[in-house]
C-alpha angles and dihedrals in degrees: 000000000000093000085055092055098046087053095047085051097053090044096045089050093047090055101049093045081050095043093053094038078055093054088052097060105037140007135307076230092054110034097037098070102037082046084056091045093044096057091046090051099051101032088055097056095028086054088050093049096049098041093044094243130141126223101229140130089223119112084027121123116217132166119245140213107226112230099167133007120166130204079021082299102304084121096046121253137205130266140153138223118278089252093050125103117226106249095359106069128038124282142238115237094211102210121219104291106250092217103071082215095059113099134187111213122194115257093016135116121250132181110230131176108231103236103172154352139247109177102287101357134081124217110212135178122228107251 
């Protein structure tokens, strides 16, 4: 345990040196936010890497407005998230439901499993 606070205390130390250098040169207005937005931007991907993990959407369940499902969704369809806006924010490609029984309707809720990614969107099967 020793070696990882001995780490935490040099970094703590360089931050705050850092922190009050950055006072000195600009405003409490200007330096406090980017200071917020710099440590979250460097603890979320740092904490992945230690602990092996990978920052990813695959392997998540969401639930998924559904937009477009043809043949009642036995082909697949398209939705987005509840906080997407249509056009605006990526998509989800909903896959061919595995169970036959299984059906998208248009303007529902489904729970999908988020199996990929392609750029913005998500592609998801029907669980």
């Amino acid at each position: 345990a020793w070696p990882w606070i001995a780490t935490s205390t040099a970094l703590n130390v360089v931050a705050i040196t850092a922190m009050l250098k950055a006072y000195e040169i600009g405003g409490f207005g200007m330096v406090y936010p980017i200071m917020r937005a710099v440590s979250l931007l460097c603890v979320v991907p740092l904490s992945a890497l230690i602990a092996g993990d990978t920052i990813s959407p695959v392997g998540a369940t969401m639930q998924v407005l559904v937009d477009s499902a043809p043949a009642l969704g036995r082909k697949g369809g398209v939705g987005r998230s509840y906080a997407d806006a249509p056009e605006i924010d990526g998509t989800v490609r909903l896959l061919p439901p595995e169970k036959i029984s299984k059906t998208l309707k248009v303007g529902e809720f489904t729970k999908a499993r988020i199996v990929g990614v392609e750029g913005h969107d998500l592609v998801a099967m029907p669980v």
